[in-house]
C-alpha positions as CSV (number, residue, x, y, z in Angstrom):
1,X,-5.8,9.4,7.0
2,X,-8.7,11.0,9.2
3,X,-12.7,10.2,8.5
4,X,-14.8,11.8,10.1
5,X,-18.6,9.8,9.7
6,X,-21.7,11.6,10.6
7,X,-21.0,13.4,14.0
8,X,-23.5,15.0,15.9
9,X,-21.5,17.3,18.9
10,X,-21.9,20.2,20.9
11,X,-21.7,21.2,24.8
12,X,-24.5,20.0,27.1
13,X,-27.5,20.3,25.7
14,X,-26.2,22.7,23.1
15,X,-26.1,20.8,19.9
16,X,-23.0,22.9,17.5
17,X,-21.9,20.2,14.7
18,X,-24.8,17.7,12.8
19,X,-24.0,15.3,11.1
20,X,-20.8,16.5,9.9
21,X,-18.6,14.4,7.4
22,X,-15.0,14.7,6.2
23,X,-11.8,13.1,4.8
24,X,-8.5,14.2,4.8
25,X,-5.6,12.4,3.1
26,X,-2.4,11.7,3.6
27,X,0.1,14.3,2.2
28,X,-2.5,17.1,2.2
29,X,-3.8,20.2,3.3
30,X,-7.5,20.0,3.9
31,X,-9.0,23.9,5.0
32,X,-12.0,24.2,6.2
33,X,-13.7,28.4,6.9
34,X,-17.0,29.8,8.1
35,X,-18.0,32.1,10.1
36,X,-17.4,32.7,13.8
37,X,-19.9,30.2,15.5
38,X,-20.1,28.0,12.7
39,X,-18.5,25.1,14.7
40,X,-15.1,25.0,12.9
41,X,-13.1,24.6,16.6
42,X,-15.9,22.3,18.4
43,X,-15.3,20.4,15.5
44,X,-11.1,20.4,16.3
45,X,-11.9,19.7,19.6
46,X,-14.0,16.9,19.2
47,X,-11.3,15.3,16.4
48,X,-8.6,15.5,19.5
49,X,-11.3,14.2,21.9
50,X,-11.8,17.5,24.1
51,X,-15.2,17.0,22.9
52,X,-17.4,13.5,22.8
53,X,-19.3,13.3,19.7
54,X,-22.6,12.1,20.5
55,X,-23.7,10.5,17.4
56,X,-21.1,9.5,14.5
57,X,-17.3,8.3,14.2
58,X,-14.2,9.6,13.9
59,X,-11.3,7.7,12.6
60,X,-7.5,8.2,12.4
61,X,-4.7,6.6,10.3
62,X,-7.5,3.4,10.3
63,X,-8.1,3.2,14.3
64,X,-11.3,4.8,15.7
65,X,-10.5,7.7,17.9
66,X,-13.5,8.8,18.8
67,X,-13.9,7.0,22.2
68,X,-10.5,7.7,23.2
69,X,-8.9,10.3,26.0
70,X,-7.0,12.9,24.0
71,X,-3.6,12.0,25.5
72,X,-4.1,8.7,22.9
73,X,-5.0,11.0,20.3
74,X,-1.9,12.9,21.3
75,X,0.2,9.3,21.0
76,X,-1.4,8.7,17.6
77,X,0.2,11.3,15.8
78,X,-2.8,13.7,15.7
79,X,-1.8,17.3,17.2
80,X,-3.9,20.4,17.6
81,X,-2.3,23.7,17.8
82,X,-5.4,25.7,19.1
83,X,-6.5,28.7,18.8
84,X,-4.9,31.9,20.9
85,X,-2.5,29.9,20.8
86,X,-2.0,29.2,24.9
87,X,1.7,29.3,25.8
88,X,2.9,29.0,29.3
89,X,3.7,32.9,29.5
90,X,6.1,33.6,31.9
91,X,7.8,29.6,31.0
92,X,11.0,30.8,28.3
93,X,10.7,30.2,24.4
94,X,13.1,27.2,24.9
95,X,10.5,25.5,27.4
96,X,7.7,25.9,25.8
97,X,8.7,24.5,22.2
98,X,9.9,21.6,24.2
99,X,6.5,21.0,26.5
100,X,5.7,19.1,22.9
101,X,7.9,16.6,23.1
102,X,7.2,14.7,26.2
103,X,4.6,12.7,25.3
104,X,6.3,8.8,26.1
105,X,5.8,7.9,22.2
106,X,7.5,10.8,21.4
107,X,10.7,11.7,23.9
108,X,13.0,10.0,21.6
109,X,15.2,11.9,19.1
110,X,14.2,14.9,21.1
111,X,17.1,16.8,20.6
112,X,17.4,16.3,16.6
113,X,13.6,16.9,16.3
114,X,14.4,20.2,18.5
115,X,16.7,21.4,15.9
116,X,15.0,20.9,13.0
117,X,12.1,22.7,14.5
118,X,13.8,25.3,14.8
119,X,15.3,25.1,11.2
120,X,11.5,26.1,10.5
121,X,11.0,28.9,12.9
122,X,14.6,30.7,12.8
123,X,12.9,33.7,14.9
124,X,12.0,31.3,17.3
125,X,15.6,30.3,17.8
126,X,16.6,33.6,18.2
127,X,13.9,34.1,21.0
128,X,14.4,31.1,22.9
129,X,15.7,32.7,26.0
130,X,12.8,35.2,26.4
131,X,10.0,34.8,28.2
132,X,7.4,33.5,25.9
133,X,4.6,36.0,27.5
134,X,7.4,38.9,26.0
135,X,6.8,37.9,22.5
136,X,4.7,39.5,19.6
137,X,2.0,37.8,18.2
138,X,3.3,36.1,15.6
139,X,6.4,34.9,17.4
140,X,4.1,33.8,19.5
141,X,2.1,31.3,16.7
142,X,5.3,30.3,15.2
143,X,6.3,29.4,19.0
144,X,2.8,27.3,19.3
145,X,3.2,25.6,15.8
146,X,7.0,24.8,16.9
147,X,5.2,23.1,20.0
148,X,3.2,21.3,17.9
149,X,5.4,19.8,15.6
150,X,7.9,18.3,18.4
151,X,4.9,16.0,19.1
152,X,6.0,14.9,15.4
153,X,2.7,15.0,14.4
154,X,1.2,12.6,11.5
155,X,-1.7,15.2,11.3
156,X,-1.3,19.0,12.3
157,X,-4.7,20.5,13.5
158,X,-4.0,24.3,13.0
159,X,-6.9,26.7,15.0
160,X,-7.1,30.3,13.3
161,X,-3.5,30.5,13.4
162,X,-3.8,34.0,11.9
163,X,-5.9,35.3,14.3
164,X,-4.8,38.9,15.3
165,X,-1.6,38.9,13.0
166,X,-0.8,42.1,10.8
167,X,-0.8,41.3,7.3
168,X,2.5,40.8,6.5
169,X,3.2,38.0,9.5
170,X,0.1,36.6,8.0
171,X,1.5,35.3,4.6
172,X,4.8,34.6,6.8
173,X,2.0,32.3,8.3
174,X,0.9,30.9,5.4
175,X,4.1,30.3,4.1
176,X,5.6,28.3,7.0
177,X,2.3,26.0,6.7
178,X,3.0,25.1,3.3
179,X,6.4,24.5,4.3
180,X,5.3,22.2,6.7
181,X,3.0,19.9,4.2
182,X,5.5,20.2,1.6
183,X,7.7,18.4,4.5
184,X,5.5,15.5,4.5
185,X,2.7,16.6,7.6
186,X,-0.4,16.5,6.5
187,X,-2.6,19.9,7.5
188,X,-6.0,20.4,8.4
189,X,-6.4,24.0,8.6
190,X,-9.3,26.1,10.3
191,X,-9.1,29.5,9.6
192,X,-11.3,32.7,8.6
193,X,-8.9,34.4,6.3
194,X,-10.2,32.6,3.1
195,X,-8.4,33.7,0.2
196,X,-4.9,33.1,1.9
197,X,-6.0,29.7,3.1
198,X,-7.8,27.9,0.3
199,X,-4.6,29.2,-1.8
200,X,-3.1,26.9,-0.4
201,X,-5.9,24.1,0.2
202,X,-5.5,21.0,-1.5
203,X,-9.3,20.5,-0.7
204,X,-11.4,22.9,1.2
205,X,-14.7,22.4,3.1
206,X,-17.1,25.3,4.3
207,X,-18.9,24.8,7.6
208,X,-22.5,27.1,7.8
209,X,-24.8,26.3,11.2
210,X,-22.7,23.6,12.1
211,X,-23.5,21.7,9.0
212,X,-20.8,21.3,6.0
213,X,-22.1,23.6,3.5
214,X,-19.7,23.4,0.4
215,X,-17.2,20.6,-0.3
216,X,-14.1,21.3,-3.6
217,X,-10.9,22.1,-4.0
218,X,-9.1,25.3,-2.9
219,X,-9.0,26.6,-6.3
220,X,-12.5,25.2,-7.3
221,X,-14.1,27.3,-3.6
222,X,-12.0,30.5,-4.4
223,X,-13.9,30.7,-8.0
224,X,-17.5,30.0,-7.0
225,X,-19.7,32.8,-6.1
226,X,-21.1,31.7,-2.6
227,X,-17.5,32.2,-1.2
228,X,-16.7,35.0,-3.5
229,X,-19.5,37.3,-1.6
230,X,-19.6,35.9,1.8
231,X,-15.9,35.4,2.2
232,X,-13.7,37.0,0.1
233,X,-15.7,40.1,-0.3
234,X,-16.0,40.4,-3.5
């Protein structure tokens, strides 16, 4: 469903990914770890078009996407829940789930899609009045996942979703993403928290200088040593 072919990206003159390669299919959940400046969002960002790879290709569901504006990545069916997750804070619960929606290839069915969103997320239904600034922090993720999937995404981009979340709203986390594959999205997943997201990896990649450093499933990573000592802690 997505190939990405050899990019080379970055900001100005700062180079962040080279020659970075990946595949992920249809139907599963691709992770992909490292540590914090290892290029694991740049390389989100330059998959949804926020950044231009300036070597390489990218392509989605057989089209090439690198050369095209992000809202046409947004029509394809490829949607990025980012990191910090960025609500509209003092917009309510309600609004902001539905700000997904509105792209023209999605509006229809909005309704029906709204529900079953919510069939996911039933604390978000229960918070949909509230101001979304008013929330915890995982109501808050689940509310910018909810977002994301009213764009009825082909392929959900998911940027340290646990980031900041206590440990028990983190397997809550985890939980609802497998959920969400087992529904028939297919996941690519950045996130530090290794153990908890190659559990659930189909396959797993592991970025290190903004190179790919390790490439096997998420039960074949969460056995080999390298990730053992500099990930897991063990």
């Amino acid at each position: 469903m997505l190939k990405v072919s050899e990019i080379t990206a970055g900001y100005g003159r700062t180079v962040i990914l080279q020659d970075i390669s990946l595949r992920v299919g249809r139907g599963e959940v691709v992770t992909i770890i490292g540590s914090n400046g290892a290029g694991k969002t740049t390389l989100l960002r330059a998959i949804s078009g926020l950044v231009k790879p300036t070597a390489g290709s990218i392509e989605f569901d057989g089209q090439r996407i690198d050369r095209l504006p992000p809202d046409e990545i947004v029509g394809a069916g490829l949607i990025m829940v980012p990191e910090a997750r960025q609500l509209f804070p003092v917009m309510s619960v309600r609004d902001n789930v539905l700000m997904g929606g509105y792209h023209p290839k999605v509006r229809t069915g909005m309704a029906q899609r709204f529900d079953e969103v919510l069939d996911i997320f039933p604390r978000v239904r229960e918070r949909l009045d509230q101001m979304a600034g008013s929330l915890s922090g995982g109501e808050q993720q689940m509310v910018a996942i909810a977002r994301g999937l009213m764009a009825k995404p082909k392929l959900l981009m998911l940027d340290e979703p646990s980031l900041g979340l206590a440990p028990i709203i983190v397997q809550q986390m985890f939980d609802v993403i497998d959920r969400i594959c087992k529904s028939g999205t297919t996941v690519l997943l950045v996130e530090q928290k290794a153990f908890h997201a190659l559990k659930i990896a189909d396959r797993a990649y592991v970025i290190e200088n903004g190179q790919i450093a390790l490439e096997n499933t998420g039960i074949g990573l969460l056995s080999d040593p390298h990730i053992k000592t500099a990930y897991l802690g063990i």
